[in-house]
N, C-alpha and C positions, 0 to 999 in steps of 0.2 A: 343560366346556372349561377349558384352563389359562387365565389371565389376562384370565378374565370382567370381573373388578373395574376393570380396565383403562379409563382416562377417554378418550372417544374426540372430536373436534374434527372440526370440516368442513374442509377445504380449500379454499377459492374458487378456485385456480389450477389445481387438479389435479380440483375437482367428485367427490373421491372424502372418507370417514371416514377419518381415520389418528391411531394413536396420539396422545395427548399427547404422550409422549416424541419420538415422533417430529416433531411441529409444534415442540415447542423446537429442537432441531438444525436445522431448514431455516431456522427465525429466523435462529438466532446464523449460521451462513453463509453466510446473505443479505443479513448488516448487514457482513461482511467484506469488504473494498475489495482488488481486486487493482490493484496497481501494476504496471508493467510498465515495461520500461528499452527503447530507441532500437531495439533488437534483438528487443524479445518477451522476454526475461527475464522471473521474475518474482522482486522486489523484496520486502524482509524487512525486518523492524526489527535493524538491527546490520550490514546488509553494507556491504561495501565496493564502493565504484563508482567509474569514471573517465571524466572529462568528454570528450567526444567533438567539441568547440568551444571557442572562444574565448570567454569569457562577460563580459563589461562589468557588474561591481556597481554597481548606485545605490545613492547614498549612501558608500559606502566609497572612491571615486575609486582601485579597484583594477580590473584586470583579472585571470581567471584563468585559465591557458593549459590550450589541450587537451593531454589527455595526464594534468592532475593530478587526484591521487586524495584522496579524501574518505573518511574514517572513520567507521565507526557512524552511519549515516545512520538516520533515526527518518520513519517513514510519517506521514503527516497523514491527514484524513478524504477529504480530494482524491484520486484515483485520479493526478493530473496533477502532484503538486508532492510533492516528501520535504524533509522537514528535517533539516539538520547543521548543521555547526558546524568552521570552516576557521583558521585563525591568522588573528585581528585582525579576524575578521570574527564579530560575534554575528547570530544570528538566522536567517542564511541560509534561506532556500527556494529550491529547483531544481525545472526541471520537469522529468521524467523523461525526456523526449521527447529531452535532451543530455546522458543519461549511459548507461554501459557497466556492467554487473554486472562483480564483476573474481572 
């Protein structure tokens, strides 16, 4: 048979043999976090989104109005929160829950 040599691994969740190769892929997009925006969107490193609220920053004694949009947004490990970066504001995190994919 072709691909005797082939390293084979158990799967506890599925109770079946399968490839190595194939147990690294179920890894790596199992450890991938989907984000998802107010709507069901799903959320990327680099998109653009627009606030869908009024949000109050602590600490910056700013408000940001719905409607404004944010640039190259960067995902965290949180399914619930993205990071960017807005004029005069460092650090920012949003939860996804009051933004719009644009």
């Amino acid at each position: 048979m072709a691909g005797d040599d082939d390293d084979f691994v158990y799967d506890e969740a599925s109770g079946e043999w399968i490839s190595a190769a194939e147990a690294q892929a179920n890894a790596t997009s199992a450890d991938a976090v989907e984000v998802r925006d107010s709507v069901g969107n799903l959320l990327a490193d680099g998109d653009q989104v627009t606030l869908i609220k009024d949000l109050t920053v602590k600490g910056a004694g700013q408000t940001l109005k719905r409607g404004t949009l944010i640039k190259s947004i960067r995902l965290t490990g949180d399914p619930q929160e993205i990071d960017c970066r807005y004029e005069g504001i460092k650090g920012l995190v949003l939860r996804a829950e009051f933004v719009r994919k644009r």
